[in-house]
C-alpha positions as CSV (number, residue, x, y, z in Angstrom):
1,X,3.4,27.7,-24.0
2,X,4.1,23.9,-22.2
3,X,2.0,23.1,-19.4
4,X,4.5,23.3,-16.3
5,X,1.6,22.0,-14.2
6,X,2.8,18.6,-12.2
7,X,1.2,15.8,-13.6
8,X,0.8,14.5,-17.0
9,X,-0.5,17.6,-19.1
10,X,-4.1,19.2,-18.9
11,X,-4.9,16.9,-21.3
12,X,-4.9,13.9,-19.2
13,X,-7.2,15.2,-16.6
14,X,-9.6,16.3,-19.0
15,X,-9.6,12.5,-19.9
16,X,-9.8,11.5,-16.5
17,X,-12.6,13.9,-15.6
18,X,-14.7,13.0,-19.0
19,X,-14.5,9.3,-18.1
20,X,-15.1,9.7,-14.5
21,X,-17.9,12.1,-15.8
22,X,-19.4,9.4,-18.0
23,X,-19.8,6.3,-16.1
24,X,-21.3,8.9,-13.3
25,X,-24.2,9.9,-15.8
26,X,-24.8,6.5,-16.7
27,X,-24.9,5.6,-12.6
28,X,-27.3,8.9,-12.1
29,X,-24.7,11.0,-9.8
30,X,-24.9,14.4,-10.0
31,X,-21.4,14.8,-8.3
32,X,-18.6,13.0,-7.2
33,X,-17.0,13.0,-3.5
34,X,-13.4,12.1,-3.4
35,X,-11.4,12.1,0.0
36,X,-8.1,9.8,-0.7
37,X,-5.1,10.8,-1.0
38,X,-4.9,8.4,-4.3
39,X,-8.2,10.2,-5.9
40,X,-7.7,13.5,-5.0
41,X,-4.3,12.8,-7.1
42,X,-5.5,11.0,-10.0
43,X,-8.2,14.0,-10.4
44,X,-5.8,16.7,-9.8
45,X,-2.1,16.0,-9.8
46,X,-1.9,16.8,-6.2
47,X,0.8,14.9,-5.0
48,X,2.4,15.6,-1.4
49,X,3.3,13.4,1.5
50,X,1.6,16.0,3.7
51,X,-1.3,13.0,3.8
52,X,1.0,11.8,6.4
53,X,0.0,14.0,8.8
54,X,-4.1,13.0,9.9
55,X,-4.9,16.9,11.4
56,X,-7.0,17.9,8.0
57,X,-9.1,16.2,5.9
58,X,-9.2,17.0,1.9
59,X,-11.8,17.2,-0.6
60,X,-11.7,17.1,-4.3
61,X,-16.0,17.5,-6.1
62,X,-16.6,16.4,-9.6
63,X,-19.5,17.7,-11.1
64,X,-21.2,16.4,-13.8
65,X,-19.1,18.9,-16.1
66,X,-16.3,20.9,-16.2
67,X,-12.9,21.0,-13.7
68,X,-12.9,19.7,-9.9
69,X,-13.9,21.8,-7.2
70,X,-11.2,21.6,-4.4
71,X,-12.4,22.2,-0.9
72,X,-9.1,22.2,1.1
73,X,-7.3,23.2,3.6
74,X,-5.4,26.7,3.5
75,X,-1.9,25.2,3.4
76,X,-2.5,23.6,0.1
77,X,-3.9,26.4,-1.8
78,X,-0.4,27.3,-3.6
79,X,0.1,23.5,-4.7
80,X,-3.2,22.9,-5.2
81,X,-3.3,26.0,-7.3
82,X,-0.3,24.4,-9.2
83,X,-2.4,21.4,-10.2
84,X,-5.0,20.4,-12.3
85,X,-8.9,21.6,-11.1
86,X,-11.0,24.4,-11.4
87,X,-12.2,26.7,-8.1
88,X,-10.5,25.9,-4.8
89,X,-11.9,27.0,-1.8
90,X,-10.3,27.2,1.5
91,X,-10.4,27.2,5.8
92,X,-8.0,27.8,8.2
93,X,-7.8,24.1,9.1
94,X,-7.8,22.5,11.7
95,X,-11.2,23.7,13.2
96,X,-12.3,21.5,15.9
97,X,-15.5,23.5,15.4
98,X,-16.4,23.1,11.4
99,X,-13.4,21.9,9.9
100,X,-14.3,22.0,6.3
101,X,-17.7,20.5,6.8
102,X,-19.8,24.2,6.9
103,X,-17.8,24.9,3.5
104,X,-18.3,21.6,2.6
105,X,-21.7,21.3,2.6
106,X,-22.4,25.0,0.7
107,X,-20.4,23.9,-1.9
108,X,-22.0,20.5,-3.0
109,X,-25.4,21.9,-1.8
110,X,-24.2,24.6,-5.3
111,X,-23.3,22.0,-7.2
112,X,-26.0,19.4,-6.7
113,X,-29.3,20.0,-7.0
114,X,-31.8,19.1,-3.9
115,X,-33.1,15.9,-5.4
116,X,-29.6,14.7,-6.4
117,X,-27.0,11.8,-6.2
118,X,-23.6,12.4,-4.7
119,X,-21.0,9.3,-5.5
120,X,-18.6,8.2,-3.4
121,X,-16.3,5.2,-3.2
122,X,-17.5,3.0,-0.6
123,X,-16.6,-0.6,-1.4
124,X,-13.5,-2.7,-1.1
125,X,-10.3,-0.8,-1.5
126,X,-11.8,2.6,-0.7
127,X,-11.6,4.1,2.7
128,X,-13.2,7.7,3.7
129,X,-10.7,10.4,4.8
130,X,-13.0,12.5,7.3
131,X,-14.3,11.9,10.6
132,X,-16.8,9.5,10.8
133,X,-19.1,12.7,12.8
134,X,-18.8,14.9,10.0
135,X,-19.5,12.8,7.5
136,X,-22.8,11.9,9.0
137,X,-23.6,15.8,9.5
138,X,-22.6,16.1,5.9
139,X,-25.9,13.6,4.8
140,X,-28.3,15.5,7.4
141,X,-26.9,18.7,6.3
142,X,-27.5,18.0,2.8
143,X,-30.6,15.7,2.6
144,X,-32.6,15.2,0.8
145,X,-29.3,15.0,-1.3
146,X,-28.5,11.1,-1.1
147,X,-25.1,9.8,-1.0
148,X,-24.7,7.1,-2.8
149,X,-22.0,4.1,-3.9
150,X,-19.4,5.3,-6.6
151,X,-17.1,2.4,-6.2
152,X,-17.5,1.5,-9.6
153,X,-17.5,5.1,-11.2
154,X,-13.9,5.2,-9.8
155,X,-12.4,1.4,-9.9
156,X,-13.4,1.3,-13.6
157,X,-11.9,4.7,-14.9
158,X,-8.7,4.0,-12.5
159,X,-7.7,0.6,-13.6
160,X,-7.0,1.5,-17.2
161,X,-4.0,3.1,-17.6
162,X,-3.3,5.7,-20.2
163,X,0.3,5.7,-22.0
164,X,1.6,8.3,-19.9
165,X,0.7,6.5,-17.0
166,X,2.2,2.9,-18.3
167,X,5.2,4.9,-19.0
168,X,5.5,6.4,-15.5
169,X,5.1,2.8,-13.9
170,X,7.7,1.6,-16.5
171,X,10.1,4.3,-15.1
172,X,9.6,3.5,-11.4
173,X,10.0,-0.3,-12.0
174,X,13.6,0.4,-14.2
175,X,14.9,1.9,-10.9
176,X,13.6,-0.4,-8.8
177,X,15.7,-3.1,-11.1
178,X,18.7,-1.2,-10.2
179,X,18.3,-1.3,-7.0
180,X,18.1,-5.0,-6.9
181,X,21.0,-5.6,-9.2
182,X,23.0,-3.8,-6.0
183,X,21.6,-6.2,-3.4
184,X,24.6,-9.0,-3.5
185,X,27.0,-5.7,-2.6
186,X,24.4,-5.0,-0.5
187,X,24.9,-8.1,1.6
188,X,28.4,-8.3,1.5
189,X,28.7,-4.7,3.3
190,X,26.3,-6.2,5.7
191,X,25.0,-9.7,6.6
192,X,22.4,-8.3,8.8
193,X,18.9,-8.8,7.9
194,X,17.4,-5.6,8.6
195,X,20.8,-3.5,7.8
196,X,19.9,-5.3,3.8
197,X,16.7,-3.2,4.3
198,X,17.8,-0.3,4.9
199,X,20.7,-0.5,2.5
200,X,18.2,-1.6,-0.3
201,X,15.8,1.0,0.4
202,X,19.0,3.5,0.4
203,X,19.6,2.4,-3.2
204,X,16.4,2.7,-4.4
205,X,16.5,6.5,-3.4
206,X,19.7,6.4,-5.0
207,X,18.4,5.0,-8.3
208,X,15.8,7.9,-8.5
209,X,12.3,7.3,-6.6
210,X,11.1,9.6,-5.0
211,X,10.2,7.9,-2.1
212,X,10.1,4.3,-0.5
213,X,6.8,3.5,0.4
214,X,6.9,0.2,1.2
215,X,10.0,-2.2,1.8
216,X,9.2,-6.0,3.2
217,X,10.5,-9.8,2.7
218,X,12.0,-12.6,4.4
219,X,14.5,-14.8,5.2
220,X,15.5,-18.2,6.3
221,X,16.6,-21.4,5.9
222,X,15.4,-22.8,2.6
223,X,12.7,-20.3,2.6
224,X,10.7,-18.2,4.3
225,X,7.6,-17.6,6.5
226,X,6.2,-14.7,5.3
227,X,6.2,-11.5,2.9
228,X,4.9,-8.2,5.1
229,X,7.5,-8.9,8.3
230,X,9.4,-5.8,9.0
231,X,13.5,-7.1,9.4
232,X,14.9,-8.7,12.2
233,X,18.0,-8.0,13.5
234,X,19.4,-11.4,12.6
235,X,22.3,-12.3,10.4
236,X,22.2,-13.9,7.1
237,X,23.8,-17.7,6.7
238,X,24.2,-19.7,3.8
239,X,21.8,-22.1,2.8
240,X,19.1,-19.1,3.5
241,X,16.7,-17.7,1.0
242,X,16.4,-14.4,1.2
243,X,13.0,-11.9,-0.4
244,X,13.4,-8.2,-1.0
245,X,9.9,-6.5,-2.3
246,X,9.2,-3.2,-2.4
247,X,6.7,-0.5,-3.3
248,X,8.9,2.5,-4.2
249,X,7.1,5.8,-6.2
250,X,8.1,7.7,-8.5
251,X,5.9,11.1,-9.9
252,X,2.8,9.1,-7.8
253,X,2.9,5.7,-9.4
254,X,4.4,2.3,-7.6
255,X,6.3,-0.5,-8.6
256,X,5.5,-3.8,-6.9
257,X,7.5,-6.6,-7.2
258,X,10.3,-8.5,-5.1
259,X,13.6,-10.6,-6.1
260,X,14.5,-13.8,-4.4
261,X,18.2,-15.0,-3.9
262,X,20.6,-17.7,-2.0
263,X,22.9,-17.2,0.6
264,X,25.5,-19.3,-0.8
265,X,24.2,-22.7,-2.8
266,X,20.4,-23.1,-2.3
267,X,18.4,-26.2,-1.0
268,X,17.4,-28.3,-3.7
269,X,13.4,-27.7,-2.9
270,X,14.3,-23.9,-3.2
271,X,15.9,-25.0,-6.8
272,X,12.2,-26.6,-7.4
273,X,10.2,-24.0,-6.2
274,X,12.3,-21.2,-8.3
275,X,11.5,-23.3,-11.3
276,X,8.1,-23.7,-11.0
277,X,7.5,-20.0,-9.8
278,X,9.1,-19.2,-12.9
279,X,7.3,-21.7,-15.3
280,X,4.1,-20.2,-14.2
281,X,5.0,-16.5,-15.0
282,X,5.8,-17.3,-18.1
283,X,3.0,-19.0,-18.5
284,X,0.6,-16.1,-17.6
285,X,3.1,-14.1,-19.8
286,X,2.1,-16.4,-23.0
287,X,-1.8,-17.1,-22.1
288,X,-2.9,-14.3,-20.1
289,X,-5.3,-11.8,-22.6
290,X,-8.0,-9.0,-22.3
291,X,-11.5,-10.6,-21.9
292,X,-10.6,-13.3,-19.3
293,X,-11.0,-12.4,-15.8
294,X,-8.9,-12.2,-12.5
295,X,-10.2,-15.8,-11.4
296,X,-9.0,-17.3,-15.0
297,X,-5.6,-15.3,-14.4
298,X,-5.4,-17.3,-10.8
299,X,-6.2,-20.5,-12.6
300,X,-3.5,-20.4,-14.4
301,X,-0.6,-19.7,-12.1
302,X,-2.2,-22.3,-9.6
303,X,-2.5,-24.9,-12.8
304,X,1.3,-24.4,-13.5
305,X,2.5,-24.4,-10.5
306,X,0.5,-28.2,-10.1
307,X,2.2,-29.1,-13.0
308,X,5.9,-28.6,-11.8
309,X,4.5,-30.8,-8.8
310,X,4.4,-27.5,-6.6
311,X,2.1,-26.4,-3.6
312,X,0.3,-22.9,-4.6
313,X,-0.4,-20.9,-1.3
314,X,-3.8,-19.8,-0.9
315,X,-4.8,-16.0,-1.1
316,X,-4.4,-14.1,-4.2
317,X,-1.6,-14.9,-6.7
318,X,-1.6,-11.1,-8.6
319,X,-3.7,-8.1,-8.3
320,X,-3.8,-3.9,-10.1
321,X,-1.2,-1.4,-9.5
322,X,-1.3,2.0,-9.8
323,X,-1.3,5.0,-7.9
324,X,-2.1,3.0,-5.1
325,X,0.4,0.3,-3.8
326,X,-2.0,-2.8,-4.7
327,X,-5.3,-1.8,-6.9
328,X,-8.1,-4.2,-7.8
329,X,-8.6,-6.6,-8.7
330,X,-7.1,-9.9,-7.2
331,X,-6.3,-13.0,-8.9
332,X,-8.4,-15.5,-6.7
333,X,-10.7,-18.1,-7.3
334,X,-13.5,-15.9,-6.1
335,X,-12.7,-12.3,-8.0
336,X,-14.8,-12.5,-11.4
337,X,-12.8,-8.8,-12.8
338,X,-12.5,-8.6,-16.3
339,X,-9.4,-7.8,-17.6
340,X,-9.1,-5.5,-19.7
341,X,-6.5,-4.1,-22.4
342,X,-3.9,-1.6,-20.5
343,X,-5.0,-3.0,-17.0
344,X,-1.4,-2.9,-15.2
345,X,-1.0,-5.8,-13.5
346,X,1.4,-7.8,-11.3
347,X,2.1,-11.8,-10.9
348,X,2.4,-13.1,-8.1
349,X,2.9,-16.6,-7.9
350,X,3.5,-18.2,-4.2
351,X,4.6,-21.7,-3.6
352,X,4.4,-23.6,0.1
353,X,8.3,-25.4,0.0
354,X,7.4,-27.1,3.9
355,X,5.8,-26.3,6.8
356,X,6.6,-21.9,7.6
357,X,8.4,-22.0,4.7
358,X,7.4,-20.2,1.3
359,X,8.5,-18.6,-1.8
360,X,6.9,-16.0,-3.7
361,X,7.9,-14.4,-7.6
362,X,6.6,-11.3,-8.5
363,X,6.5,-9.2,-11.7
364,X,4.8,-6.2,-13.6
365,X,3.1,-6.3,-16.4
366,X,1.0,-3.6,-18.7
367,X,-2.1,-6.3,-20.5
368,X,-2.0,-5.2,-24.3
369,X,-4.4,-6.9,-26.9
370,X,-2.3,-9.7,-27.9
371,X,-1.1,-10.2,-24.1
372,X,1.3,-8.9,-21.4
373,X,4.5,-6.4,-21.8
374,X,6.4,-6.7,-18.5
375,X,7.5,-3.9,-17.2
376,X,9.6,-4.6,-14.5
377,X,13.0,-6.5,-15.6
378,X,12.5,-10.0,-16.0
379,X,13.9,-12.1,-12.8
380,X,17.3,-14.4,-13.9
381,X,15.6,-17.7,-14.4
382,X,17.9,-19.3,-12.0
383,X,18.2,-18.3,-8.1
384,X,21.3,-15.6,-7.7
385,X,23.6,-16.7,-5.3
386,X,25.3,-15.0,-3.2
387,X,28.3,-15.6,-1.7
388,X,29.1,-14.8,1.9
């Protein structure tokens, strides 16, 4: 019989947990602690916006062998049961007297033995999803148990994508493309900078995602100042450049990438600064290749934008995508990453036009051995105007 699990198949996890498992017996932990929302999925398939809610914290154990141990919450126990893991155990939660941490603590104290390592993500990118309290009862509680830093055991197995997961990216950037190929009716229904937003973010429901995640851009005259600013209530006028990027989902996994157009004929240093931001993509899309590293990748966009006499902004120019919005690493001059074959990645080139006034070009890509497959639809070389 077909798995009807969520998720990929049993398969995949049994990948994901013989990796994880690997580079964790090479590091010397015994277990693994995950708390995010984004590794408790990539373990287990369990996908729910219930994360949104900060009342109960979640825990997913790897040990050494065999399936995840879930130590949830109540509630989830039918989904999680649904997923992909081995024994879940459950408390009514939330317990402002021992919520979780009692059961917590049995459970790895089981699975690790007294002289052990316990992993968990602590560097950049990572975040702990538990009270700051409990975690530190946690380490008494356990010692002489140490916990120790897994950031690596999880970055490394995360950031290379299986097929199933390249095609699930794939699928969420398609309908994102959709969703931007409605923006010029989107503007002519209405002008209104942050009635585009909600329009676009409409459509992107419409297209399929599941959910919207994250919706941002800019506009302005010629350009504009930023690229996280929420919309303004402010009409759109010709001569103004306008950014749409988004982070919509689709079964877990995010597109990221934004299209720029002109309200009406743009400014001639808009006309510049489309042409170089697109002479450097393709540029990363002919030279970029496994073996180089995230600070070669920001080289390169930053050396062709130079060459078609543009102004690269500083900050990163590119960076992982995943199950997370942005992933590691970032193409900067100070991130030494390797890249490596099926890394999924996005350019991001970003010019300065004038002072407060930017643009930025952004694509996905999937880094094969003889260089990148985009996956999001290419942008029109030129700037789509639209008429108003």
């Amino acid at each position: 019989m077909a798995d009807a699990r969520p998720g990929f198949g049993a398969g995949e996890y049994a990948r994901r947990w013989e990796a994880l498992q690997a580079r964790m017996a090479n590091a010397g932990q015994d277990a693994l602690l995950l708390t995010s929302s984004a590794d408790v999925f990539y373990t287990t398939g369990f996908l729910t916006r219930f994360w949104e809610s900060p009342a109960r914290p979640w825990f997913v154990i790897l040990p050494q062998t065999g399936a995840p141990v879930a130590v949830i919450p109540e509630i989830g126990a039918h989904l999680m049961a649904a997923c992909h893991t081995g024994e879940i155990r459950t408390w009514p939660a939330p317990d402002p007297q021992d919520d979780g941490v009692g059961l917590l603590t049995d459970t790895l104290a089981e699975l690790v033995p007294e002289q052990g390592r316990i992993g968990m993500p602590m560097g950049l990118e990572t975040s702990l999803r538990m009270p700051l309290g409990d975690y530190l009862h946690l380490a008494t509680a356990l010692a002489p148990r140490a916990f120790v830093d897994a950031t690596d055991t999880v970055q490394r197995v995360r950031e290379i994508k299986s097929e199933q997961e390249i095609a699930a990216i794939r699928t969420i950037c398609t309908i994102a493309g959709r969703a931007f190929d409605a923006v010029p009716t989107i503007v002519a229904t209405d002008r209104r900078l942050d009635s585009v937003f909600r329009h676009f973010q409409a459509a992107l429901l419409e297209a399929g995602a599941d959910w919207v995640s994250y919706t941002a851009g800019g506009a302005g005259p010629g350009g504009y100042g930023d690229v996280i600013s929420p919309a303004a209530s402010v009409p759109l006028q010709r001569g103004d450049i306008l950014m749409l990027d988004t982070g919509a989902v689709k079964a877990g996994y995010f597109c990221d990438f934004d299209r720029n157009f002109a309200i009406g004929p743009p400014p001639d240093a808009a006309r510049r600064a489309q042409d170089a931001l697109y002479a450097a993509t393709d540029r990363a899309l002919t030279d970029l290749r496994p073996g180089m590293t995230a600070r070669d990748a920001h080289q390169l966009l930053t050396t062709s934008l130079r060459a078609q006499g543009a102004t690269p902004c500083s900050g990163r120019l590119g960076h992982g995508l995943g199950v997370t919005l942005t992933e590691w690493p970032s193409f900067t001059d100070r991130d030494s990453t390797e890249l490596r074959e099926n890394m999924v990645l996005t350019l991001e080139p970003a010019v300065e036009i004038g002072p407060g006034k930017i643009m930025v070009h952004e694509e996905n890509i999937v880094l094969r051995a003889d260089g990148p497959e985009l996956l999001s639809p290419r942008a029109p070389c030129d700037l789509p105007e639209i008429e108003i």
